[in-house]
Biopython code that builds the backbone (N, CA, C, O; Angstrom):
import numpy as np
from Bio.PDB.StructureBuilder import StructureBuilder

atoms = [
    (1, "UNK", "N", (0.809, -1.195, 0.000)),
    (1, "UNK", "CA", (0.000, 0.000, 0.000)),
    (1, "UNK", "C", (0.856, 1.263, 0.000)),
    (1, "UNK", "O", (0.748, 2.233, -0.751)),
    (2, "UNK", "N", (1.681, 1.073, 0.939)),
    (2, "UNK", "CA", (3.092, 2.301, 0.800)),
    (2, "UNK", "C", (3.470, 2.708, -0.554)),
    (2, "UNK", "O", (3.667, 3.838, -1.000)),
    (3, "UNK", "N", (3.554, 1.148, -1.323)),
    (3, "UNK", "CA", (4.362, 1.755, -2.441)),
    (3, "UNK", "C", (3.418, 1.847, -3.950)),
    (3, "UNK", "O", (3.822, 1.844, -5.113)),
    (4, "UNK", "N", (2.291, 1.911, -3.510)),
    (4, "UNK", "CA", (1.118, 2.326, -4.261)),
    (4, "UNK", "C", (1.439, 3.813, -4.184)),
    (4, "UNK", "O", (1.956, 4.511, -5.055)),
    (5, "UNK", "N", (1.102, 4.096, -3.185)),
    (5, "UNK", "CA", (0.996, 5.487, -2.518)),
    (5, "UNK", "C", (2.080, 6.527, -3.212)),
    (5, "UNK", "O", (1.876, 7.691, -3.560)),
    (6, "UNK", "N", (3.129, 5.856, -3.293)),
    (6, "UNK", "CA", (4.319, 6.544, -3.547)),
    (6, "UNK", "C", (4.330, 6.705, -5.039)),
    (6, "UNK", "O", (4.685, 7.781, -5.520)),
    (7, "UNK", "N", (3.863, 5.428, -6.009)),
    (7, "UNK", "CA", (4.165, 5.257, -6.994)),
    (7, "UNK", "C", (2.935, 6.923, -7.687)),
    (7, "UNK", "O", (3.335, 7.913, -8.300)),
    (8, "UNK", "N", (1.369, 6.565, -7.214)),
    (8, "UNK", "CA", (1.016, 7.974, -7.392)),
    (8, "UNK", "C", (1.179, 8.921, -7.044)),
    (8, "UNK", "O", (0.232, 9.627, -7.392)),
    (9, "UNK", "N", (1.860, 9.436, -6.518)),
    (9, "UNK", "CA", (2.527, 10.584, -5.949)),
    (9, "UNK", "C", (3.587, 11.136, -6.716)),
    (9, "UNK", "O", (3.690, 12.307, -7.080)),
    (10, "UNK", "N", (4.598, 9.915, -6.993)),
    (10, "UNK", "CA", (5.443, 10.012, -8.442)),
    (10, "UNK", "C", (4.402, 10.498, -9.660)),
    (10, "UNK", "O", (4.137, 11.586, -10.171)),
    (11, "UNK", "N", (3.973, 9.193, -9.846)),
    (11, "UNK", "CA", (3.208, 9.530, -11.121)),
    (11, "UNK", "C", (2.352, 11.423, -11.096)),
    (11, "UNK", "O", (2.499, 11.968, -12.190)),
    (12, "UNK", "N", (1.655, 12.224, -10.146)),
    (12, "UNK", "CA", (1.557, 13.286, -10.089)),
    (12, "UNK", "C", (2.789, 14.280, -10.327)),
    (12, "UNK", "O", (2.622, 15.315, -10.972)),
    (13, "UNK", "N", (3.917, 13.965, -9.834)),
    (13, "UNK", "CA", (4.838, 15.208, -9.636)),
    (13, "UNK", "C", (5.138, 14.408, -11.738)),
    (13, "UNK", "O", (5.072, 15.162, -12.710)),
    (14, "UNK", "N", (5.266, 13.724, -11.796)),
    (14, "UNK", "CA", (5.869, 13.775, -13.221)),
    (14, "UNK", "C", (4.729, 14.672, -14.274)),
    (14, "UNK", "O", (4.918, 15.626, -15.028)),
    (15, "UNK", "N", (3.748, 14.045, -14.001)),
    (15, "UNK", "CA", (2.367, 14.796, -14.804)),
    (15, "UNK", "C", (2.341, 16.112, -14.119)),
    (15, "UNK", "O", (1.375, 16.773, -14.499)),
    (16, "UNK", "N", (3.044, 16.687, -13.277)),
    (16, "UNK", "CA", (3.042, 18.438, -12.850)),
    (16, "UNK", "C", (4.269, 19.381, -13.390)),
    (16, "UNK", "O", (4.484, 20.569, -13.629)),
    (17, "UNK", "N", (4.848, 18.290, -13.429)),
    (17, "UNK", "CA", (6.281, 18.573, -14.197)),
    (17, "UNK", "C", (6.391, 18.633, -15.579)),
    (17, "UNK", "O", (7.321, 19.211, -16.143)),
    (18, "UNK", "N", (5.461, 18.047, -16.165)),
    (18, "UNK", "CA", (5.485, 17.974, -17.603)),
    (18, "UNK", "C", (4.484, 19.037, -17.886)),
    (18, "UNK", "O", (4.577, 19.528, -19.011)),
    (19, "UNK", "N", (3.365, 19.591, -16.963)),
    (19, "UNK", "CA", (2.537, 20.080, -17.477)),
    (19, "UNK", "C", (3.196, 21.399, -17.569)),
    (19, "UNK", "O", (2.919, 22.120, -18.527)),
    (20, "UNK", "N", (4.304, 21.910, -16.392)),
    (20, "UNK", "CA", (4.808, 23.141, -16.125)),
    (20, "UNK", "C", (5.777, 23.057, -17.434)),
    (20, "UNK", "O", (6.179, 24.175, -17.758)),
    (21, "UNK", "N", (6.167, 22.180, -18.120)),
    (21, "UNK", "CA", (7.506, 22.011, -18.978)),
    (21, "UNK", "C", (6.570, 22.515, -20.240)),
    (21, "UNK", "O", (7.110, 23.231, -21.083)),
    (22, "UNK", "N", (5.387, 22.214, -20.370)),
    (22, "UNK", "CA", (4.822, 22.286, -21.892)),
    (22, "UNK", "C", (4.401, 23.441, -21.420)),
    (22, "UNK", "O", (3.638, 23.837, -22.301)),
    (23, "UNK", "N", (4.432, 24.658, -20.126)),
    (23, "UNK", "CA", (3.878, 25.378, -20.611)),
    (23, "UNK", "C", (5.027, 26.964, -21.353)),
    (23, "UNK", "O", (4.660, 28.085, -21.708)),
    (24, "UNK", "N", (6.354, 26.365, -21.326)),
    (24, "UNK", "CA", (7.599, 26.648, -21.623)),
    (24, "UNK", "C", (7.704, 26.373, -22.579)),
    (24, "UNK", "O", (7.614, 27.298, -23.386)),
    (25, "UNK", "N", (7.893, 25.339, -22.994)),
    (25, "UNK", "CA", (8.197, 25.018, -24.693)),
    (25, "UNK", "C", (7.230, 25.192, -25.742)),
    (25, "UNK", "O", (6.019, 25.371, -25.615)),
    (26, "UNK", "N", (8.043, 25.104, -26.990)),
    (26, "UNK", "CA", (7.626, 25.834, -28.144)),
    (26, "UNK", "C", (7.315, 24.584, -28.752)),
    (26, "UNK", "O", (8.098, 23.639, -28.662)),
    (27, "UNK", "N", (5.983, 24.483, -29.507)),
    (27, "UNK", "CA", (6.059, 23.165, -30.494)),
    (27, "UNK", "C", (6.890, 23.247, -31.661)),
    (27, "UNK", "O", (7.218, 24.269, -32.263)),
    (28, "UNK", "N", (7.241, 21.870, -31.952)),
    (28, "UNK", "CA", (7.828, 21.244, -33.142)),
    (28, "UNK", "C", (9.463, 22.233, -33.468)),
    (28, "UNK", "O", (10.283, 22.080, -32.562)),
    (29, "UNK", "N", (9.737, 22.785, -34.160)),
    (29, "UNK", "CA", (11.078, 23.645, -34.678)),
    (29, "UNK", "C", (11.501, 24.711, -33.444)),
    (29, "UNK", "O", (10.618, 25.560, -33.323)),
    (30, "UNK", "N", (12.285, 24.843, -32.774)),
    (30, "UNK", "CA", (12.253, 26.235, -31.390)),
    (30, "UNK", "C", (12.395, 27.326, -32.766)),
    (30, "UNK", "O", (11.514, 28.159, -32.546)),
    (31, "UNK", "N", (12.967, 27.639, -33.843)),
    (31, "UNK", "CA", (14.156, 28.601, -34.386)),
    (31, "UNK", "C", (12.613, 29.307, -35.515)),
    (31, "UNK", "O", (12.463, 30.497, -35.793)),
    (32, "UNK", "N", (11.493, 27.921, -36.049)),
    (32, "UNK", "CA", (10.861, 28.852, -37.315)),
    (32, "UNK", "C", (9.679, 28.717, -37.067)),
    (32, "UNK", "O", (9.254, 28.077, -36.105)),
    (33, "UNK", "N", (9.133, 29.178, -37.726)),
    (33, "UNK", "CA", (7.340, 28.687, -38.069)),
    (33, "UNK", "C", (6.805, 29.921, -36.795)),
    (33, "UNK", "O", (7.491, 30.513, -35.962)),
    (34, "UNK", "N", (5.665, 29.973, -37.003)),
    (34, "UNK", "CA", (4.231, 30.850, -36.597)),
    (34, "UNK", "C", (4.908, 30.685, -34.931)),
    (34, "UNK", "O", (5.599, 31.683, -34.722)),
    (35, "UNK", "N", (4.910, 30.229, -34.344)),
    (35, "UNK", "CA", (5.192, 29.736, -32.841)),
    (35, "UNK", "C", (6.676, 29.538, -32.640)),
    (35, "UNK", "O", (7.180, 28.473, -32.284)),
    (36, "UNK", "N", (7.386, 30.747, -32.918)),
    (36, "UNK", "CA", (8.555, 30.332, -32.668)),
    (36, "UNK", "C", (9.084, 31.217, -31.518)),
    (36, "UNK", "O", (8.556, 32.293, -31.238)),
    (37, "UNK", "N", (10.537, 30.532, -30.628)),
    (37, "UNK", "CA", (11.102, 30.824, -29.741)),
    (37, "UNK", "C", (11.942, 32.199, -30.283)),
    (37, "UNK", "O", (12.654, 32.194, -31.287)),
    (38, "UNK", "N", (11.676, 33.537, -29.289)),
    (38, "UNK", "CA", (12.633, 34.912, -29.826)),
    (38, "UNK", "C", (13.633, 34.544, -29.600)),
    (38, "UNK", "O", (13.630, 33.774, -28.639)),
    (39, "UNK", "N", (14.668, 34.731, -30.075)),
    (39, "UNK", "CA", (16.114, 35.168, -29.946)),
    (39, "UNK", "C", (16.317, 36.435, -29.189)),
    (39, "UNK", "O", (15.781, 37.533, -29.342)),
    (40, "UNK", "N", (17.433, 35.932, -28.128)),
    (40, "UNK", "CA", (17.940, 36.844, -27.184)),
    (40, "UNK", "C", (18.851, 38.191, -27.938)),
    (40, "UNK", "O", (19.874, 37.729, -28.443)),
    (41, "UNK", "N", (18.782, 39.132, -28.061)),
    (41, "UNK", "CA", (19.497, 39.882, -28.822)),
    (41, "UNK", "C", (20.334, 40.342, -27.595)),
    (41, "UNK", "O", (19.917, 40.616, -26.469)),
    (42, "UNK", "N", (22.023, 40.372, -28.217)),
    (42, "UNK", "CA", (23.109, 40.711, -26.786)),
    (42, "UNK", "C", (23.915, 41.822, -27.853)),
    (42, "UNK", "O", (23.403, 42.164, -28.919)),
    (43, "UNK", "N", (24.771, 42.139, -27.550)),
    (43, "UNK", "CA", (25.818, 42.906, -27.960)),
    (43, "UNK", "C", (26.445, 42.459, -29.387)),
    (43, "UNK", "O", (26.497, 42.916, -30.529)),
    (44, "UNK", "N", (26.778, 41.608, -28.867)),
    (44, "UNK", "CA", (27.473, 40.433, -29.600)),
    (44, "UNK", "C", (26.830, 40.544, -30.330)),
    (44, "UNK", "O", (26.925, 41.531, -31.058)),
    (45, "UNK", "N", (25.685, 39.450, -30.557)),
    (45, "UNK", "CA", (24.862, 39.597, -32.003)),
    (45, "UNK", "C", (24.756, 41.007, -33.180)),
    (45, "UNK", "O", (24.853, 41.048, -34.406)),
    (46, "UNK", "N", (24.515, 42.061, -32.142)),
    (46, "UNK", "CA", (24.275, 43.485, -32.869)),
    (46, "UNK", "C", (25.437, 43.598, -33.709)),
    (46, "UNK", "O", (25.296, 43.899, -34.895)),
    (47, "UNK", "N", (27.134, 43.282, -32.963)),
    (47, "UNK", "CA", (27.863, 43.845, -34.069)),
    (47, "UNK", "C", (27.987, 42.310, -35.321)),
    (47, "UNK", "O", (28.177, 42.393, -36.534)),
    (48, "UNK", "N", (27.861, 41.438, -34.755)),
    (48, "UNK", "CA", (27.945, 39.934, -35.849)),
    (48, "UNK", "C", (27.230, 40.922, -37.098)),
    (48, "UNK", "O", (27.780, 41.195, -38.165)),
    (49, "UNK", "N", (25.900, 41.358, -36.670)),
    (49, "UNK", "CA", (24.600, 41.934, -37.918)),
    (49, "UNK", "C", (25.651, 42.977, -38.177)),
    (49, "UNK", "O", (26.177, 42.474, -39.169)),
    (50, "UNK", "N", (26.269, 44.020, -37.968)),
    (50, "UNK", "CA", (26.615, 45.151, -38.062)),
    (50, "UNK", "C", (27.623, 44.720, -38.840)),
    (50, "UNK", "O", (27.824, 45.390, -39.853)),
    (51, "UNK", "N", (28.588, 43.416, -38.574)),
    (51, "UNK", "CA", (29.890, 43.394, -39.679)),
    (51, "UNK", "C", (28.974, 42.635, -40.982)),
    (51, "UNK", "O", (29.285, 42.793, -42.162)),
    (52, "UNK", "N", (27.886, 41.854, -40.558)),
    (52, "UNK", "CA", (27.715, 41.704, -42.250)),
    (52, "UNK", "C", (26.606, 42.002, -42.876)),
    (52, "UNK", "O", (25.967, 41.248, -43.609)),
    (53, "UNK", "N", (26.314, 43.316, -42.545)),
    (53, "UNK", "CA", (25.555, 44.317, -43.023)),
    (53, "UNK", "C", (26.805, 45.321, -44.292)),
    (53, "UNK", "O", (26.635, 45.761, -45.429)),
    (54, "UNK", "N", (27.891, 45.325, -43.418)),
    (54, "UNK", "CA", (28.916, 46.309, -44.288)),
    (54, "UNK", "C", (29.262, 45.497, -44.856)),
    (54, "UNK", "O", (29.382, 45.839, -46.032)),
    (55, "UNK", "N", (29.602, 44.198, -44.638)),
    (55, "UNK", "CA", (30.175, 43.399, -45.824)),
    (55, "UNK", "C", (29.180, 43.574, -47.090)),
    (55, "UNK", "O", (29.337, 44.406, -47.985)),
    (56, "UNK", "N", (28.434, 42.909, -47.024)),
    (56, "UNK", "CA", (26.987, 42.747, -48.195)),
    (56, "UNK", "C", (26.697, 44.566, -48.582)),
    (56, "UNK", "O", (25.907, 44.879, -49.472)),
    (57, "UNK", "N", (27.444, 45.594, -47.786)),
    (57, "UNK", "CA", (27.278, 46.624, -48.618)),
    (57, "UNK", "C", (28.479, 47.392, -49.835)),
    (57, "UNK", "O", (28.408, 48.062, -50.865)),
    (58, "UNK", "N", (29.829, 46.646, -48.721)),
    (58, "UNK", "CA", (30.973, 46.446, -49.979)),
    (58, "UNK", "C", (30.585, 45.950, -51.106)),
    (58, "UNK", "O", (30.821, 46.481, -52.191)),
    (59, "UNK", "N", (29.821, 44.664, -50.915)),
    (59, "UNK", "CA", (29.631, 43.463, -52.401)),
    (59, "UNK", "C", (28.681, 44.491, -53.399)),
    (59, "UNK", "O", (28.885, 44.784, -54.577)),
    (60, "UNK", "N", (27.513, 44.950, -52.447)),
    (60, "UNK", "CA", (26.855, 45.684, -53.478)),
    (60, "UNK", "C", (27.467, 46.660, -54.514)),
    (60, "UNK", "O", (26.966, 46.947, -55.601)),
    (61, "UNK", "N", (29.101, 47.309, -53.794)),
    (61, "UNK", "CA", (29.014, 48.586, -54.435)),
    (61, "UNK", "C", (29.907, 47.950, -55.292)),
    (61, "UNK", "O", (29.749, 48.462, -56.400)),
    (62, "UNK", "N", (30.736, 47.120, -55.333)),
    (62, "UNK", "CA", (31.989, 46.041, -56.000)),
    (62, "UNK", "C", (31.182, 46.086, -57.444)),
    (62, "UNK", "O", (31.401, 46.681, -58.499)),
    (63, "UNK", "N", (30.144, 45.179, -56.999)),
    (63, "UNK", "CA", (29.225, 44.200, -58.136)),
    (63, "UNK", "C", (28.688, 45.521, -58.654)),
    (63, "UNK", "O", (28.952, 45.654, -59.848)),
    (64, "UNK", "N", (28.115, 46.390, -58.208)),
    (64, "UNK", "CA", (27.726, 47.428, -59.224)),
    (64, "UNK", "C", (28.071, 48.009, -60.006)),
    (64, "UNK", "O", (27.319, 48.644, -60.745)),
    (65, "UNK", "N", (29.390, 47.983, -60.109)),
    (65, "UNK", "CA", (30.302, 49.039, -61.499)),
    (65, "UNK", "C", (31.144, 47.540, -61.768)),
    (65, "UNK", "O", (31.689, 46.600, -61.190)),
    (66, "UNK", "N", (30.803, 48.088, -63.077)),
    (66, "UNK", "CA", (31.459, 46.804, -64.295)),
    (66, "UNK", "C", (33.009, 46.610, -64.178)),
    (66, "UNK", "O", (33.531, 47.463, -63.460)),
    (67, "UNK", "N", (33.568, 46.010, -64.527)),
    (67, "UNK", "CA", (34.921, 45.646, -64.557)),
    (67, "UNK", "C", (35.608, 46.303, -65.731)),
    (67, "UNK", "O", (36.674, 46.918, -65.688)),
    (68, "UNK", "N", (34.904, 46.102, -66.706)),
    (68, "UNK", "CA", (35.189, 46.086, -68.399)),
    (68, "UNK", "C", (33.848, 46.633, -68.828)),
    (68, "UNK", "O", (32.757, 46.145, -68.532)),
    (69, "UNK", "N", (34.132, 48.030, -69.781)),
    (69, "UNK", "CA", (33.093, 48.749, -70.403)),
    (69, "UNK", "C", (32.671, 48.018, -71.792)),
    (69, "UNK", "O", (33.580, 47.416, -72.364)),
    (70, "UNK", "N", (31.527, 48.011, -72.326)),
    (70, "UNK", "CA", (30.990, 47.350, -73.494)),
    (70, "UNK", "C", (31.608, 47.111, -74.184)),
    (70, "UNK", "O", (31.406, 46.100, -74.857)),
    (71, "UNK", "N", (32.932, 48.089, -74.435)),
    (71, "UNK", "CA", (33.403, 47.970, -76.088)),
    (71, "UNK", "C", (34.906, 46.778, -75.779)),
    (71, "UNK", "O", (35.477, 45.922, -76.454)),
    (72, "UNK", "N", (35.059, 47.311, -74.461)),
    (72, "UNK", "CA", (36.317, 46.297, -73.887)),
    (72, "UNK", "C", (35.674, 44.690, -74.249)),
    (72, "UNK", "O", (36.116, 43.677, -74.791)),
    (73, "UNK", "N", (34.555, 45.050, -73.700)),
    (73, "UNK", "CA", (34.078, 43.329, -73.109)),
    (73, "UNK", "C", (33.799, 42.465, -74.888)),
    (73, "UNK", "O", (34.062, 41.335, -75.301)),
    (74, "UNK", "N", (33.142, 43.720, -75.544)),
    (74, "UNK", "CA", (33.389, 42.625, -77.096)),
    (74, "UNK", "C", (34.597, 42.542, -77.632)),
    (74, "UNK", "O", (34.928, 41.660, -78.424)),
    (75, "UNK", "N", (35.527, 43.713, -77.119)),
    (75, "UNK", "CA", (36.782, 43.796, -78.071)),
    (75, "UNK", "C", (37.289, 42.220, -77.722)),
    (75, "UNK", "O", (37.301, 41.286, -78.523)),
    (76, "UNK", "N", (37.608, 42.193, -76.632)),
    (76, "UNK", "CA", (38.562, 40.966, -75.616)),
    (76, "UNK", "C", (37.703, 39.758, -76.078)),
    (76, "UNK", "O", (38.244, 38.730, -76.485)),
    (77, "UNK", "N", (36.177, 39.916, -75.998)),
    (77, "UNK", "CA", (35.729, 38.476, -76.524)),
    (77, "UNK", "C", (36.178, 37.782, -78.348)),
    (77, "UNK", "O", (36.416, 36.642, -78.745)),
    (78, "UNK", "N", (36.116, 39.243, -79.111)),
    (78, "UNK", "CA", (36.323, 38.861, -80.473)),
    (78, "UNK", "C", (38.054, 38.105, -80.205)),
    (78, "UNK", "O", (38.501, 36.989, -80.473)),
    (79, "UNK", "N", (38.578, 39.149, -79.659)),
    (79, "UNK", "CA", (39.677, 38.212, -79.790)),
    (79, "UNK", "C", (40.075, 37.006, -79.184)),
    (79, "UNK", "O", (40.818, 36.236, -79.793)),
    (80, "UNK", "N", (39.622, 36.729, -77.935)),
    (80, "UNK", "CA", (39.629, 35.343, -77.885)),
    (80, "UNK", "C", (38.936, 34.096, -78.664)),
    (80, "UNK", "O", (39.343, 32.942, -78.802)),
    (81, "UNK", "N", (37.832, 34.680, -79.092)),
    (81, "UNK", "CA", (37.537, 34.006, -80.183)),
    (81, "UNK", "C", (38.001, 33.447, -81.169)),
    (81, "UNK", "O", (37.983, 32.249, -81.451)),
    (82, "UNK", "N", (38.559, 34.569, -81.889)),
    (82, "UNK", "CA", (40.070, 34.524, -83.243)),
    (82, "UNK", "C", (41.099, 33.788, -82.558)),
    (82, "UNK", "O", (41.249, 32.716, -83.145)),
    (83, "UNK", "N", (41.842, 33.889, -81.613)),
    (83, "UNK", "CA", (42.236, 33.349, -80.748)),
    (83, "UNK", "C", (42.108, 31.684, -80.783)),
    (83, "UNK", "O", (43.059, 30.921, -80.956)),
    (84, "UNK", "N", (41.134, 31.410, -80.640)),
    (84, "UNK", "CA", (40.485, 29.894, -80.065)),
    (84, "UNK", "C", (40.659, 29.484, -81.804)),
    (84, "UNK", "O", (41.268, 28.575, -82.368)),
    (85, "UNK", "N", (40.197, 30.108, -82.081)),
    (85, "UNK", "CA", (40.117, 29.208, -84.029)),
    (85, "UNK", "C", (41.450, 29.089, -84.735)),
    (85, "UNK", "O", (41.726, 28.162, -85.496)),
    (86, "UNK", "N", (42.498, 30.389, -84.338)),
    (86, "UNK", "CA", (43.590, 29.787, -85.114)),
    (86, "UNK", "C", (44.424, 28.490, -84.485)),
    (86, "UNK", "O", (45.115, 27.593, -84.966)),
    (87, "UNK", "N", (43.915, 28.938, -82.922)),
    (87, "UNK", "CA", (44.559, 27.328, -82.292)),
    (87, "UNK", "C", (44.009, 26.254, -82.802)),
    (87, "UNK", "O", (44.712, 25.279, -83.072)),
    (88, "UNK", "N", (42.562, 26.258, -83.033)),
    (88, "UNK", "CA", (42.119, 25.055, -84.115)),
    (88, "UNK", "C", (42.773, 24.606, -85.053)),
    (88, "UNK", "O", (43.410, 23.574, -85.266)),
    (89, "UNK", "N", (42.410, 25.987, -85.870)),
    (89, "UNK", "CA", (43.374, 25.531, -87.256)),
    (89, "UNK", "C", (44.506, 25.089, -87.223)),
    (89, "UNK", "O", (44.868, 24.335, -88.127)),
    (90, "UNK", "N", (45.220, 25.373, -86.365)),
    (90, "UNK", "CA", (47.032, 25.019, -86.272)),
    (90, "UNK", "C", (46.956, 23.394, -85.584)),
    (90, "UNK", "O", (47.758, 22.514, -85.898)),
    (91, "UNK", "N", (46.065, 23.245, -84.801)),
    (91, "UNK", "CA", (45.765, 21.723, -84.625)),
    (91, "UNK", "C", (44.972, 20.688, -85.782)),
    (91, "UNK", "O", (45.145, 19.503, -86.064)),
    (92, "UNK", "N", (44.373, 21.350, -86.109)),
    (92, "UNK", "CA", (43.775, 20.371, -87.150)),
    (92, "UNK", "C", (44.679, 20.315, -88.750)),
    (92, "UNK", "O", (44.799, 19.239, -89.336)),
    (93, "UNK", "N", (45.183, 21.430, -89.239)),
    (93, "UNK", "CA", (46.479, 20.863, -89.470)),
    (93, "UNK", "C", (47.661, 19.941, -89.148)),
    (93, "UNK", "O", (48.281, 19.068, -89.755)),
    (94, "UNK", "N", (47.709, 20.511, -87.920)),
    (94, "UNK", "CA", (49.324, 19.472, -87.284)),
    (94, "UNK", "C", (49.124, 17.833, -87.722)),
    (94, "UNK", "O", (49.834, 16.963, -88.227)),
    (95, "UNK", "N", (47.444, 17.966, -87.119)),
    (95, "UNK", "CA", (46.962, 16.432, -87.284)),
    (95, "UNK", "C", (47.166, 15.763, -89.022)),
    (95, "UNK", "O", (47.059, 14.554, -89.229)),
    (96, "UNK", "N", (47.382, 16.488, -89.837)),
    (96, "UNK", "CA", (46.599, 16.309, -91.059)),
    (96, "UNK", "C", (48.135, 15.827, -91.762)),
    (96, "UNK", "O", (48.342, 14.874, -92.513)),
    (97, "UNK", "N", (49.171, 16.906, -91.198)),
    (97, "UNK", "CA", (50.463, 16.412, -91.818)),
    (97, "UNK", "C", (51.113, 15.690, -91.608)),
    (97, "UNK", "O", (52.172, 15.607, -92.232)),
    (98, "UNK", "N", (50.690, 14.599, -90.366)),
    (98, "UNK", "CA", (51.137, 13.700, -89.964)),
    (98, "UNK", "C", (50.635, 12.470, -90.451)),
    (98, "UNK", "O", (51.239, 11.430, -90.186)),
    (99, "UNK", "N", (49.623, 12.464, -91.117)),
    (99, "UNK", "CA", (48.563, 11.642, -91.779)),
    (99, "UNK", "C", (48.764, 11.172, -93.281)),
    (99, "UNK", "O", (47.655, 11.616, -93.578)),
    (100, "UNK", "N", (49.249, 10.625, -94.554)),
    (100, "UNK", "CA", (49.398, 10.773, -95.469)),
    (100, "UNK", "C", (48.574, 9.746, -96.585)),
    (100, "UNK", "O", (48.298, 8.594, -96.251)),
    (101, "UNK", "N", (48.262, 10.209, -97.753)),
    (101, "UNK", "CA", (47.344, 8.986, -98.188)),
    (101, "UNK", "C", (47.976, 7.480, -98.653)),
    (101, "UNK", "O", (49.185, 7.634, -98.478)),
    (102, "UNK", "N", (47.812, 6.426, -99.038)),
    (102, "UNK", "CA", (48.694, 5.983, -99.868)),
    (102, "UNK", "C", (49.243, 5.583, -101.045)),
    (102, "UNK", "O", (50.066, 4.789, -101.500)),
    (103, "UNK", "N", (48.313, 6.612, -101.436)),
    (103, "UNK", "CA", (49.402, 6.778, -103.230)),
    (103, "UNK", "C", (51.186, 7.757, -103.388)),
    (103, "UNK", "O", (52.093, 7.911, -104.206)),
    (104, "UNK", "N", (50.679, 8.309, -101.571)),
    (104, "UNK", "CA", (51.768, 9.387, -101.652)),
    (104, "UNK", "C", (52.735, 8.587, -100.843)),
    (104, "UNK", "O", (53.908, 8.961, -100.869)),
    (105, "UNK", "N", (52.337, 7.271, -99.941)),
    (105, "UNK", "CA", (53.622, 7.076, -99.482)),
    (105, "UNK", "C", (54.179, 6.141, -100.388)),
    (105, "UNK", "O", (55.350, 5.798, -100.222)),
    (106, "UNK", "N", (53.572, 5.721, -101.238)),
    (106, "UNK", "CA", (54.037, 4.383, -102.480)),
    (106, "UNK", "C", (54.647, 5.305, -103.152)),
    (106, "UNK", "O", (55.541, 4.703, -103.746)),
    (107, "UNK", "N", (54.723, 6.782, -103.508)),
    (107, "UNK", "CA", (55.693, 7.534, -104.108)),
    (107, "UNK", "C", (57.120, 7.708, -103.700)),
    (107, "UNK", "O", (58.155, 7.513, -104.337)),
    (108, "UNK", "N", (56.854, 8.254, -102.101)),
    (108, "UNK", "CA", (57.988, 8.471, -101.637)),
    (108, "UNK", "C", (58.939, 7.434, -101.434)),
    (108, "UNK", "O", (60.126, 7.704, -101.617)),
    (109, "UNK", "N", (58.552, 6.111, -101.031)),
    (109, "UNK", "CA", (59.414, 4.862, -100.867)),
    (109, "UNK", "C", (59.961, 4.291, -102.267)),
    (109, "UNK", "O", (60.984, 3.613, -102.364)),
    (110, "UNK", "N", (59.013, 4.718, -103.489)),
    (110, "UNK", "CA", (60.033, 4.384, -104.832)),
    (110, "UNK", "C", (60.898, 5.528, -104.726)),
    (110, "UNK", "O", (62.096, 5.295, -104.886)),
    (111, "UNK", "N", (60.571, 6.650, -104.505)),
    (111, "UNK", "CA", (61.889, 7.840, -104.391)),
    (111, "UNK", "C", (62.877, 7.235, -103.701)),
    (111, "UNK", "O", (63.828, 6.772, -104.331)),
    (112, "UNK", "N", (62.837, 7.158, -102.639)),
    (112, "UNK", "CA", (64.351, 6.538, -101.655)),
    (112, "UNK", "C", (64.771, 5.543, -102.384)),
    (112, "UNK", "O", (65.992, 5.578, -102.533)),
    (113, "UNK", "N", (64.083, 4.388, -103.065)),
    (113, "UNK", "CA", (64.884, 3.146, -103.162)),
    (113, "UNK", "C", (65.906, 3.628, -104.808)),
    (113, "UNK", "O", (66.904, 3.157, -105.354)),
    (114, "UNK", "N", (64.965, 4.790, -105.101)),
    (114, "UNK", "CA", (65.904, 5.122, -106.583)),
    (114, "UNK", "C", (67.224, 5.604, -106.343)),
    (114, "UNK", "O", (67.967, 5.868, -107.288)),
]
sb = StructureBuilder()
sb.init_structure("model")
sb.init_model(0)
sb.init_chain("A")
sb.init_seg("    ")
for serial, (resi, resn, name, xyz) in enumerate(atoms, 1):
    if name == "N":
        sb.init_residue(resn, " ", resi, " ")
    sb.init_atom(name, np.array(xyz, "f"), 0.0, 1.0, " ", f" {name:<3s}", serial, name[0])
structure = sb.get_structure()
């Protein structure tokens, strides 16, 4: 009977304890949603926001003025372009003279043996 007694008595303080605990906590996510837990704002935090507030206002002003004005940016593209094709050409040649048909090497080998 004692340890009846005791066991509901437990069983109350846990069900008083839980009821005081849920009336503290936040459902499901603490950080998002409709019901969420505030954030303590300290010092600290203010300047964390404050250094990357100026950062993200450097980037803005960086990213806002062009690097290269219009006429730069096609000049430099045409020529890499021209660029890129004569390296083609000079490769797809290289390939080509290394290649020979064979009526031309049945020429050259009667040349040597003459």
């Amino acid at each position: 009977r004692v340890y009846s007694g005791m066991l509901r008595l437990f069983r109350d303080m846990v069900f008083l304890a839980s009821l005081l605990r849920s009336a503290r906590s936040v459902p499901g996510r603490q950080w998002i949603g409709k019901h969420r837990k505030a954030k303590k704002v300290s010092g600290y935090s203010i300047g964390n926001e404050l250094k990357w507030k100026t950062v993200q206002g450097r980037n803005a002003l960086v990213l806002g003025q062009p690097f290269l004005s219009q006429a730069e940016e096609t000049g430099s593209a045409l020529e890499k372009k021209s660029k890129l094709q004569e390296e083609r050409k000079m490769a797809r040649l290289a390939a080509r003279a290394g290649t020979k048909s064979a009526s031309s090497e049945i020429i050259q080998r009667l040349k040597q043996s003459l």
